[in-house]
LUMKEDO-144605 format. One line per field, with one value per residue (C-alpha): x, y, z. Coordinates in pm, 1 decimal. Example, Ala and Ser with C-alpha at 12.3 -4.5 7.8 and 13.67 -1.06 7.14 Angstrom:
<recs>
c1: [1230.0,1367.0]
c2: [-450.0,-106.0]
c3: [780.0,714.0]
</recs>
This chain:
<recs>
c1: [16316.4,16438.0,16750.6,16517.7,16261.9,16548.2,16707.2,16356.1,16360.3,16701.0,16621.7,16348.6,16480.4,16869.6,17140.3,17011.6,16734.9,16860.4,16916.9,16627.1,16367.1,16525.3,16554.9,16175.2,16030.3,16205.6,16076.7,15770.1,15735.7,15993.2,15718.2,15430.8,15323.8,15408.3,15117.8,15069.8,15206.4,14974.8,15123.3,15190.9,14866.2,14647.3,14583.7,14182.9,14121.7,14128.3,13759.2,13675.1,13515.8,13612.6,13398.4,13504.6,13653.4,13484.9,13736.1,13926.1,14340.6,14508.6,14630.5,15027.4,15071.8,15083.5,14861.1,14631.7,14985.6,14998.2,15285.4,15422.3,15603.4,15811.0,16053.3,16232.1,16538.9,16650.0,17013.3,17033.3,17292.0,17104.3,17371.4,17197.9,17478.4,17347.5,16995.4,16743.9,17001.6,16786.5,16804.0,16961.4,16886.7,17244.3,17166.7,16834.1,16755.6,16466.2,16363.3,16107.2,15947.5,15766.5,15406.2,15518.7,15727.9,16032.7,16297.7,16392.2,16592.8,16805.3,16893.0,16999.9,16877.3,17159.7,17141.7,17206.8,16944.9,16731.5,16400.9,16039.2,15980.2,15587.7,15460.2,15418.4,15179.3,15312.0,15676.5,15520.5,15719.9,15601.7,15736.0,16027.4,16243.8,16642.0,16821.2,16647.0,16867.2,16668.8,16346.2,16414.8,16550.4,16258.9,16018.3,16157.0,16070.6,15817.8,15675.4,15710.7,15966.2,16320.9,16523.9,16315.5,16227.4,16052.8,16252.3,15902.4,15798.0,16070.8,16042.6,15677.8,15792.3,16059.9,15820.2,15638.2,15917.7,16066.8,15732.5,15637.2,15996.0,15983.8,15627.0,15683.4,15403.1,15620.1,15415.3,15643.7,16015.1,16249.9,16522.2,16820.0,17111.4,17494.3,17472.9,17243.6,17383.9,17744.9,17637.6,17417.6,17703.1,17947.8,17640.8,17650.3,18060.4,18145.7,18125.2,18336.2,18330.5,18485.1,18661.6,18639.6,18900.3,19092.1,18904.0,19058.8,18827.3,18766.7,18671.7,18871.8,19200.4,19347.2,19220.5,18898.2,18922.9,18789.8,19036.1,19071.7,18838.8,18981.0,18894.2,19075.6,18948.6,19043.6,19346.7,19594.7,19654.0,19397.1,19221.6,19242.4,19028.7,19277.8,19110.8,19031.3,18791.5,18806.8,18659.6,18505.5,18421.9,18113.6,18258.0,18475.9,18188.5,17995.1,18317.7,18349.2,17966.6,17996.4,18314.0,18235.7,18502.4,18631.7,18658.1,18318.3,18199.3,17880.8,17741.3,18043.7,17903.1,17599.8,17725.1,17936.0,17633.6,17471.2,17733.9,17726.8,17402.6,17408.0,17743.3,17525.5,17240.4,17488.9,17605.1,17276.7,17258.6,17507.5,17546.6,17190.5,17087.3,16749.5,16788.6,16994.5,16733.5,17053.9,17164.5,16830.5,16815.5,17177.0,17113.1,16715.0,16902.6,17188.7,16950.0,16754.0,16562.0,16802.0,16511.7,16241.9,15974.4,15708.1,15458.9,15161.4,14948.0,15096.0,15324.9,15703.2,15630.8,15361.2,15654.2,15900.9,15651.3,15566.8,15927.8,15998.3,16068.1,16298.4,16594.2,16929.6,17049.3,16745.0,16852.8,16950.9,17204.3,17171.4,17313.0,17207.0,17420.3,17419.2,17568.3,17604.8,17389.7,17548.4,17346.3,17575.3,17841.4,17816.6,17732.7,17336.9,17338.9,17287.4,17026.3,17007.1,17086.6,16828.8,16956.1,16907.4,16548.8,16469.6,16541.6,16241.5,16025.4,16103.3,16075.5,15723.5,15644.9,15756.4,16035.8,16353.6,16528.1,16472.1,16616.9,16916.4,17011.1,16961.2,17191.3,17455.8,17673.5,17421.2,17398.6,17662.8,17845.2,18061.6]
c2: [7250.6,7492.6,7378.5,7303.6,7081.1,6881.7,6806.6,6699.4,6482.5,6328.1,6249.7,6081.0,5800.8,5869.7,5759.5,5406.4,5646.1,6004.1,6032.1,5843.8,6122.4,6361.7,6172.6,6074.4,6455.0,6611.8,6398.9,6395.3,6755.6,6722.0,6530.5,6774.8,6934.7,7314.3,7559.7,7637.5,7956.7,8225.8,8343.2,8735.4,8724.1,8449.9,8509.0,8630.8,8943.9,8968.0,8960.0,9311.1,9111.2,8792.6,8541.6,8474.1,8110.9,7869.9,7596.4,7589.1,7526.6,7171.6,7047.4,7000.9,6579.0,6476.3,6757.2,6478.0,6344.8,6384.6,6334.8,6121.4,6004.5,5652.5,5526.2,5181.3,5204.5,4850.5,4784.8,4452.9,4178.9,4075.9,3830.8,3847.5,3583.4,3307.5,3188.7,3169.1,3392.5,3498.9,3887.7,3952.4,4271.1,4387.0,4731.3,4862.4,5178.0,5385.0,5794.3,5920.3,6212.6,6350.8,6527.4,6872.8,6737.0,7006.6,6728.0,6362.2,6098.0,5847.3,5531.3,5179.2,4864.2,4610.0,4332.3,4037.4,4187.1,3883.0,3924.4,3781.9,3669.7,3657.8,3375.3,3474.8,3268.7,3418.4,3223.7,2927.3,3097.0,2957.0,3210.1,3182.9,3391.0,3468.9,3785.7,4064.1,3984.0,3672.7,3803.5,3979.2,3600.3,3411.2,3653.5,3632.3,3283.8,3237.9,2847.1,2669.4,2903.5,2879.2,3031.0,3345.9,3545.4,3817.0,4107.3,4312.5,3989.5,4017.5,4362.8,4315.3,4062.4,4244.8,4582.8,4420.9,4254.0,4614.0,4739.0,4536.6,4570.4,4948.3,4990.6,5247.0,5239.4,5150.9,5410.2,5386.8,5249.3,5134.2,4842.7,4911.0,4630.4,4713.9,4732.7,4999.9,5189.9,5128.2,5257.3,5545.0,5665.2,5687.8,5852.2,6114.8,6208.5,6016.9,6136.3,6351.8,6172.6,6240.4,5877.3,5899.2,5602.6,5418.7,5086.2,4838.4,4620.1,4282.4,4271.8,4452.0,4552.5,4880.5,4874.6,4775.1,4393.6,4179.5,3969.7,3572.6,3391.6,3084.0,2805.0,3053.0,3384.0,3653.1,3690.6,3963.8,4348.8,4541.7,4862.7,5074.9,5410.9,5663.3,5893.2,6232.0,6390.4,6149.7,6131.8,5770.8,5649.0,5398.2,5077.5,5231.3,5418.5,5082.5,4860.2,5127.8,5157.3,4765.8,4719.0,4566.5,4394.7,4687.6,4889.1,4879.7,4587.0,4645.8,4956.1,5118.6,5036.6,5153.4,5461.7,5526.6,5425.6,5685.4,5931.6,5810.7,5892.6,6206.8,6320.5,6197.0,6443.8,6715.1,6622.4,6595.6,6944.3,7118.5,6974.8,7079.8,6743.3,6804.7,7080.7,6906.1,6726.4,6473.4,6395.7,6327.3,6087.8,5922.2,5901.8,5711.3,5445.1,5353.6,5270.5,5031.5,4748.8,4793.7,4981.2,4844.4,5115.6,5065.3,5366.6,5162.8,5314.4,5670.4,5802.6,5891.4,6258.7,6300.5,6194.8,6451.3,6680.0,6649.7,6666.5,6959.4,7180.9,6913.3,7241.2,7078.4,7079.1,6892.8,6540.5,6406.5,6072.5,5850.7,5537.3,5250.9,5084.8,4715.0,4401.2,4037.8,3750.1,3399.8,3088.1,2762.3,2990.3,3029.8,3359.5,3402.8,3776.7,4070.5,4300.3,4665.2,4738.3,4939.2,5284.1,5185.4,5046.4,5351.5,5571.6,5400.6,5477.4,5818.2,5848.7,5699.1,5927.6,6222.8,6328.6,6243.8,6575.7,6548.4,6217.9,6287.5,6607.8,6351.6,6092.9,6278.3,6003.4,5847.9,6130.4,6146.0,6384.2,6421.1]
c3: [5108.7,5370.3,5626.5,5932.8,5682.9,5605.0,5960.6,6093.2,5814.9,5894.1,6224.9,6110.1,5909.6,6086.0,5877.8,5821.8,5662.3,5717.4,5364.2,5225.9,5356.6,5210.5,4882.1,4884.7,5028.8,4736.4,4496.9,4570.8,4540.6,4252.4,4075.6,4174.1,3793.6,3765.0,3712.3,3373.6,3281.7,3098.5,2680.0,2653.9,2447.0,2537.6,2840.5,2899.3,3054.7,3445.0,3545.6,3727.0,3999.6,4082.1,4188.4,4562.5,4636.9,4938.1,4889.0,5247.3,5145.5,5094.0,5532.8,5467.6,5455.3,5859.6,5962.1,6161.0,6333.0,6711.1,6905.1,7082.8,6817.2,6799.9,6462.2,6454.0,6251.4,6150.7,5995.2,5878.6,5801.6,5434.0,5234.8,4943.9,4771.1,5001.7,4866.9,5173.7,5394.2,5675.0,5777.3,6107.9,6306.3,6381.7,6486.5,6628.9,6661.7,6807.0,6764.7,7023.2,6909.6,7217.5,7255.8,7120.2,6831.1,6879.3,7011.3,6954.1,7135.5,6933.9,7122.4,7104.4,7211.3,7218.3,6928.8,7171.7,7439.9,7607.6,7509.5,7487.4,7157.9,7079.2,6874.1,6508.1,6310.7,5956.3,5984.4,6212.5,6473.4,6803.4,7008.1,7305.4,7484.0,7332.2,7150.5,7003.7,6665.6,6632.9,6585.2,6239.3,6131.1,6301.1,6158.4,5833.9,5725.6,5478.1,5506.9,5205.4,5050.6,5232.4,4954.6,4950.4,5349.4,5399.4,5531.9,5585.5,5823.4,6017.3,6108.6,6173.9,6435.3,6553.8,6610.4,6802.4,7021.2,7075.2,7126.6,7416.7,7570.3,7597.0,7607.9,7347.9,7070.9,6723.6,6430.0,6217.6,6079.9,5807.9,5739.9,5523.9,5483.9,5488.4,5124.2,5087.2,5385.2,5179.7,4844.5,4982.7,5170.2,4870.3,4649.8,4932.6,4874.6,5199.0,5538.7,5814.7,6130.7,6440.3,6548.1,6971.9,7004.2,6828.3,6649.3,6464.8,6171.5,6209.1,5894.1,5661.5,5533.0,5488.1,5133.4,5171.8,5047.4,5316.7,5550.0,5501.8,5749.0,5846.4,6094.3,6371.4,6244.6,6055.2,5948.8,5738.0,5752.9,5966.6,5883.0,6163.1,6221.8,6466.0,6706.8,6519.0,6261.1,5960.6,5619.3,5562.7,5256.6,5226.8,5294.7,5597.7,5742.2,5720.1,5863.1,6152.0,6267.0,6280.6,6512.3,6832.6,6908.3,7127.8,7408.0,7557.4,7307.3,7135.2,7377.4,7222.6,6860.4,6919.4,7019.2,6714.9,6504.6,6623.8,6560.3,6196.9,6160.5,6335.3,6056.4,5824.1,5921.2,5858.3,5560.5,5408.0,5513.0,5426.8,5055.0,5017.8,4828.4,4856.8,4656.9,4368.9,4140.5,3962.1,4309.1,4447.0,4153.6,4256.6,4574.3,4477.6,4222.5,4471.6,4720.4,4472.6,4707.5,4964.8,5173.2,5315.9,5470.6,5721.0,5775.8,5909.1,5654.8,5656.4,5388.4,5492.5,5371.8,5670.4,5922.6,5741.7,5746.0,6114.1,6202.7,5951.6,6244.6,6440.7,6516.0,6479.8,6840.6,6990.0,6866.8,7137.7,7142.9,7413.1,7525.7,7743.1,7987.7,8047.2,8042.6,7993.0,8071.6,8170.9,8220.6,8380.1,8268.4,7893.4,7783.1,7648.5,7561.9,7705.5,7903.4,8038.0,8339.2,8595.1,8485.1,8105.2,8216.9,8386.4,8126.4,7934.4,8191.4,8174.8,7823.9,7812.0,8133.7,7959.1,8214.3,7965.6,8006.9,8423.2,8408.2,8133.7,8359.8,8665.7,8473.0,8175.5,8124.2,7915.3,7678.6,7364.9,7346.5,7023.9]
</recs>
């Protein structure tokens, strides 16, 4: 799988899934059988004239895929421990791919963003209007069965939430819970990330055991993640990307997740995993059921395909301003402001780059 194959396949399933494409691609055509190979003196003579061949050659998987081009990238708070846990959508992500398939956008839509909520006759879910987070857990419910929901439900319901919020068509997208991000990062050797401030866990201490949560909070020693290029290990890749309790609050987070996923890219890479049959196989056991994919009929290796020219320097990070919602002054989420909004319309009118050079602060830079 050549360098450029492998990038276009990282941005599409971005380091909740950046790995995974590459994983499944190579497999795939790990699996393929070799052509037999002709003995030293078996082989029949070469025919003096060959019969000519009408059969027109195999279309590369995707061939038929047009862009525009739109991925939901779900991260999910799964506890699998607690029987009849619902899944919450703690980060959302979404790739744009547009018309001529030679550069993506990776952005954000805040977890706590106010949103219409259709009604989804699957979970009994009459519909309403409250955080985007929600609809994975809504969705999720399976009537008659509350110790078992349906992660695949509840990113049908929350497609189409997202959908009809951007106006973006949703063709295709993937869920992966903390776990799965956790172990596929360790299978992977860890990752170099450059920290742009200083964040301090919520969650976890310096060694990685999780802080005592009492009636007041956490409490005990503090990981902490300096400023600088850092090496993260699984768990404090996963306990960094999920820090919001920081400067800039969750828009923050969203922009580091992105980052992740972006160092992930790289990684992938330049370790050349798809090229490594025993790590492909690592990486494919670590990741177990932790992965949920939705192609809406198509395979993931069409996408990968499609994006197999995706250069390295056209992903494009970008984040969307906005801010918090009160109601008789108690805080009810959060929603984007008019820049944010209008950088959807761009997107769907084609004009991102006009609009980005119009507007840089939204673009990421490290």
């Amino acid at each position: 799988m050549t360098r450029r194959r492998l990038l276009g396949l990282a941005a599409l399933v971005a380091a909740l899934l950046v790995a995974t494409g590459a994983v499944v691609t190579t497999r795939l055509g790990a699996n393929r059988p070799a052509a037999p190979a002709a003995g030293p003196s078996t082989a029949p003579p070469a025919s003096p004239t060959p019969a000519p061949t009408t059969a027109s050659p195999t279309p590369p998987p995707g061939a038929d895929l047009k862009g525009p081009l739109n991925l939901l990238l779900v991260g999910v708070d799964t506890r699998v421990s607690i029987p009849g846990w619902e899944p919450h959508a703690d980060a959302v992500l979404l790739l744009h791919v547009p018309a001529g398939l030679d550069k993506a956008y990776l952005f954000s839509l805040p977890r706590d963003l106010v949103v219409d909520i259709p009604p989804y006759p699957k979970a009994r879910y009459p519909g309403g209007r409250t955080k985007l987070t929600h609809a994975m857990s809504y969705g999720s419910r399976v009537p008659g069965d509350k110790r078992n929901p349906s992660t695949a439900q509840g990113y049908e319901l929350l497609r189409t939430t997202v959908s009809r919020y951007t106006g973006l068509r949703i063709d295709a997208g993937a869920v992966i819970t903390f776990g799965g991000f956790d172990k596929l990062v360790d299978t992977l050797g860890g990752v170099d990330l450059y920290v742009d401030q200083r964040v301090e866990s919520r969650h976890r201490r310096p060694d990685g055991t999780m802080r005592t949560l009492t009636g007041g909070g956490y409490t005990g020693p503090q990981m902490v993640y300096e400023k600088g290029t850092r090496h993260l290990t699984g768990w404090q890749a996963l306990d960094y990307a999920r820090q919001r309790y920081t400067a800039g609050g969750d828009y923050t987070r969203q922009r580091h997740q992105q980052q992740l996923l972006r160092a992930l890219a790289r990684k992938i890479r330049d370790q050349g995993t798809a090229r490594d049959p025993q790590r492909v196989e690592q990486v494919v056991a670590a990741l177990g059921k932790t992965l949920v994919y939705a192609g809406g009929g198509r395979k993931l290796i069409d996408y990968a395909y499609v994006l197999g020219g995706l250069p390295a320097d056209r992903l494009t990070l970008v984040v969307l301003p906005g801010a918090g919602v009160s109601s008789g002054g108690a805080y009810r989420g959060e929603q984007l402001k008019p820049l944010g909004r209008d950088f959807l319309t761009a997107l769907r009118g084609g004009r991102a780059d006009a609009f980005l050079a119009a507007h840089p602060s939204l673009r990421v830079k490290n």
